[in-house]
BADO-27414 format. One record per residue (C-alpha): residue in one letter; residue number from 1; y, x, z. Coordinates in steps of 0.5 Angstrom, whole numbers. Layout:
// BADO-27414
PT   aa     i       Y       X       Z
PT    A   NUM       Y       X       Z
...
// end
This chain:
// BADO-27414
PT   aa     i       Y       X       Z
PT    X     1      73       7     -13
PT    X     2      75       6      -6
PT    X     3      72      11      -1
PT    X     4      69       6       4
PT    X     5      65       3      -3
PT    X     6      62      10      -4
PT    X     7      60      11       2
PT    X     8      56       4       2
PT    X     9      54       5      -4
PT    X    10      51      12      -2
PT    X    11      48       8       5
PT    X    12      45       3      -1
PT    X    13      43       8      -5
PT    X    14      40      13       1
PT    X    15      36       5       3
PT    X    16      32       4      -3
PT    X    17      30      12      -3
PT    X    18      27      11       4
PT    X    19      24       5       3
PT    X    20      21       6      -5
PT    X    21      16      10      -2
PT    X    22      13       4       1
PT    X    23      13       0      -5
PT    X    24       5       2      -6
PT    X    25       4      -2       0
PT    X    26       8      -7      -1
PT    X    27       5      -8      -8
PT    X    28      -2      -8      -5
PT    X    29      -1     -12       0
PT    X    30       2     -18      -4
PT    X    31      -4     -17      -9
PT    X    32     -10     -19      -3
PT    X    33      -6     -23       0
PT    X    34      -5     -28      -6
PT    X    35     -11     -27      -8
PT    X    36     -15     -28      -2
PT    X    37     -10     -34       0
PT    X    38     -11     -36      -6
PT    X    39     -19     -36      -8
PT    X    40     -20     -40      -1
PT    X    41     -15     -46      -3
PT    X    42     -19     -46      -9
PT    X    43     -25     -46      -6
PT    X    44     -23     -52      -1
PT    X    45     -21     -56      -7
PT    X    46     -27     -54     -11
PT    X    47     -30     -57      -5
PT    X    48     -26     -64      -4
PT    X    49     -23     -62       3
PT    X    50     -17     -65       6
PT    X    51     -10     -62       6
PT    X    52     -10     -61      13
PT    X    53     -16     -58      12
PT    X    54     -14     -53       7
PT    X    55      -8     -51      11
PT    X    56     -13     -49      18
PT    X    57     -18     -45      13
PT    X    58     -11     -41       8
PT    X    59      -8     -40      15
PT    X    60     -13     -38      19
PT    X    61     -15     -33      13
PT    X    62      -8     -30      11
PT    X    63      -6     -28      18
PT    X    64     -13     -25      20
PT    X    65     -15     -22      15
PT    X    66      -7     -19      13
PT    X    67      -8     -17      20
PT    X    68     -14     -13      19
PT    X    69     -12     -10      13
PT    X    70      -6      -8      16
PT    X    71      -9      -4      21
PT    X    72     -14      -1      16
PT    X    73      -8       1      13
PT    X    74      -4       4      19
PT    X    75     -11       8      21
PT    X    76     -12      11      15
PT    X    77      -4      14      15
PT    X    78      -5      16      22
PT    X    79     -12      19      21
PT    X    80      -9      24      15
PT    X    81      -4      26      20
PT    X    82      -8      27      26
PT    X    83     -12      31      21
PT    X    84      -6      35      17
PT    X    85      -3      36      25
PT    X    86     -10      39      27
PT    X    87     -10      44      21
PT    X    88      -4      46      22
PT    X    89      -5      47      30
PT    X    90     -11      52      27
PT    X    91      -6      55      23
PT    X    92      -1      58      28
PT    X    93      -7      60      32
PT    X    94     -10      64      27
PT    X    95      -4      67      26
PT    X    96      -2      68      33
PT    X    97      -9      71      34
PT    X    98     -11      74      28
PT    X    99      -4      77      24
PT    X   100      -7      81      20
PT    X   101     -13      77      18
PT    X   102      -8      71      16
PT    X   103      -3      77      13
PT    X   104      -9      79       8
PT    X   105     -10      72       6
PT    X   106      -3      71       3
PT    X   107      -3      77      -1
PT    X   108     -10      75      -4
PT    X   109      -8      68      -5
PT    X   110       0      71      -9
PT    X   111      -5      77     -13
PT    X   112      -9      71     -16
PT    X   113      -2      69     -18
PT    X   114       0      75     -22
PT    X   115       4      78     -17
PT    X   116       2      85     -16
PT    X   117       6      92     -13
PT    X   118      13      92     -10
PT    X   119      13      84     -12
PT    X   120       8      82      -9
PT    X   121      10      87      -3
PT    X   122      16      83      -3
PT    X   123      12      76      -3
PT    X   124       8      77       2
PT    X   125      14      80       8
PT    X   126      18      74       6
PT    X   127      14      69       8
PT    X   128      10      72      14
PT    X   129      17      75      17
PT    X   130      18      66      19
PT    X   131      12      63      23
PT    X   132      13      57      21
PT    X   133      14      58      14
PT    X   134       8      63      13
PT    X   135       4      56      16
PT    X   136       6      51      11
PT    X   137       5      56       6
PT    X   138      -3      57       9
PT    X   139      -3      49       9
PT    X   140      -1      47       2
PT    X   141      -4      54      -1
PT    X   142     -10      55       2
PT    X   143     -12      48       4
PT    X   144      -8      43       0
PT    X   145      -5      39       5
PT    X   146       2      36       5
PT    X   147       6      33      10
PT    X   148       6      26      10
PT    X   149      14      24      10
PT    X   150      12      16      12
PT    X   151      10      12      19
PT    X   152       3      10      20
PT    X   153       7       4      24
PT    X   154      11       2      18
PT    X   155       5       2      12
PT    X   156       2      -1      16
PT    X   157       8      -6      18
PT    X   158      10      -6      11
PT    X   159       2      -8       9
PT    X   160       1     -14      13
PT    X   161       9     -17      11
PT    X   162       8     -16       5
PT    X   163       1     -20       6
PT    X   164       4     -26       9
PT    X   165      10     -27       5
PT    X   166       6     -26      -2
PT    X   167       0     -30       1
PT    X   168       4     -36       3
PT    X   169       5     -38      -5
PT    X   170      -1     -42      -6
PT    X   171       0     -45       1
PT    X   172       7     -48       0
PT    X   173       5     -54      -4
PT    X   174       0     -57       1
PT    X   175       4     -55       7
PT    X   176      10     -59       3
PT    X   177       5     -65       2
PT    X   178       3     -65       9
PT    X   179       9     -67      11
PT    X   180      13     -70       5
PT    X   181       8     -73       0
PT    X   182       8     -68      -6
PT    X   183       8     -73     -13
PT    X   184       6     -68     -18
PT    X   185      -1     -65     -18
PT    X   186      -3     -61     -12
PT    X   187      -7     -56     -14
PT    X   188      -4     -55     -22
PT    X   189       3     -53     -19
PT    X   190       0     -49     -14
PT    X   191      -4     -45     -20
PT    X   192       2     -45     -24
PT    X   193       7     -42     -18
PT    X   194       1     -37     -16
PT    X   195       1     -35     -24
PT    X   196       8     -34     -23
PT    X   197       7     -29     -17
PT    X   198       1     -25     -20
PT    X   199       5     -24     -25
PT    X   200      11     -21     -21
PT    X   201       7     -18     -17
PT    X   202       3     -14     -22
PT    X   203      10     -12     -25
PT    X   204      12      -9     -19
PT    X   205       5      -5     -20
PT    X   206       7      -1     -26
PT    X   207      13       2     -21
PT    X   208       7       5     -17
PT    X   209       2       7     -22
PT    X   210       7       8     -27
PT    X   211       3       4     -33
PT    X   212       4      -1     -38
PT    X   213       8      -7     -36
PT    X   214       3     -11     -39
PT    X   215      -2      -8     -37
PT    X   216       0      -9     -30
PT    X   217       1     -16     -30
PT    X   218      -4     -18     -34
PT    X   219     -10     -14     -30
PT    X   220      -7     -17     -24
PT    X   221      -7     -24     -27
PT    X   222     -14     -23     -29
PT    X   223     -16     -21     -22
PT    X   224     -13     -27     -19
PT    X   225     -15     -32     -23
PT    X   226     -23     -29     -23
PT    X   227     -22     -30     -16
PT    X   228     -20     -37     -15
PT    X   229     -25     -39     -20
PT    X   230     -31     -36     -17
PT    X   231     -28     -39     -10
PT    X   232     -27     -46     -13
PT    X   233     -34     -47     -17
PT    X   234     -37     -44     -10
PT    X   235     -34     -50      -6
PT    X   236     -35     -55     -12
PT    X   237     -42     -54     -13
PT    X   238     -44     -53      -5
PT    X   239     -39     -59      -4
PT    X   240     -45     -63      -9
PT    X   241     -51     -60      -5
PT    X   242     -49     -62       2
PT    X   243     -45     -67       2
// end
């Protein structure tokens, strides 16, 4: 292999690392966006509106409501981080002001692992001989807490695109009829291209919470089509009591 091909298949490679960890975020928001999307088109057709109609009410619904679980998202991640910074800021005080204290805590902490004499000696001036390492030791040991290796920003930018470009399915049709009229049955294809998207979507899940594939896909097809048909029997039956 030529060296440039390495070294592009290396950047690809190091790409799809960096951003797999993304993936939880993309699933989840594809899965509300065309479930929510999705159950408000039902719901206006259960209720005889217009297409324009349906068009206003899916926009209106997928850019507000990704919007907001975007946000949800980004401050959720910020707030973990703000709180690990937090504990970590404590931990370098208590070892600048209390050494010995802190010192005591990461010998107790490596007894009730089994090390014990010259060893657990040897433990303890290793790791308090670096600040820095003493600290992450006290955060991961003693209080549980990892540093978080992804941007607020991007899981929240990640949710809301993932949001719009999944949501979007179901609108697609009626947009398409909008302005060239659709020959086939609106609402059929648009159940049949969600269908689609629900599967494809629950078997990017399995990747996430590694489990059975079609598990995955049915349980997200399950919960789409559930959705949409308590959204449309809502419309059908309100559309009968006041119009």
């Amino acid at each position: 292999m030529h060296p440039h091909d390495e070294d592009s298949l290396h950047n690809k490679k190091g790409f799809l690392q960096k951003y797999q960890h993304y993936l939880g975020e993309f699933v989840y928001g594809g899965i509300d966006g065309s479930v929510t999307t999705f159950a408000v088109v039902s719901g206006a057709v259960g209720g005889s509106l217009d297409t324009s109609v349906i068009i206003i009410l899916g926009f209106a619904n997928l850019l507000a409501d990704g919007f907001s679980m975007s946000i949800g998202a980004y401050l959720s991640a910020r707030s973990e981080q703000d709180n690990y910074d937090k504990h970590k800021r404590i931990e370098y005080w208590e070892i600048e002001e209390m050494p010995e204290m802190e010192r005591e805590e990461i010998r107790q902490i490596y007894a009730a692992k089994g090390f014990e004499g010259d060893l657990l000696d040897q433990v303890v001036d290793v790791i308090t001989a670096d600040k820095d390492r003493w600290v992450d030791v006290m955060m991961n040991v003693e209080l549980g807490m990892m540093q978080a290796d992804r941007s607020p920003f991007a899981i929240g930018a990640v949710t809301y695109v993932a949001f719009i470009l999944v949501g979007l399915v179901p609108l697609m049709l009626y947009v398409y009829d909008y302005f060239q009229t659709f020959s086939g049955d609106l609402f059929l294809w648009t159940c049949i291209f969600t269908g689609v998207t629900f599967a494809l979507i629950g078997w990017l899940k399995t990747y996430v919470t590694e489990t059975n594939t079609w598990k995955g896909i049915l349980e997200t097809l399950a919960l789409g089509l559930v959705a949409a048909g308590v959204a449309y029997y809502v419309g059908f039956f309100l559309e009968k009591m006041f119009v």
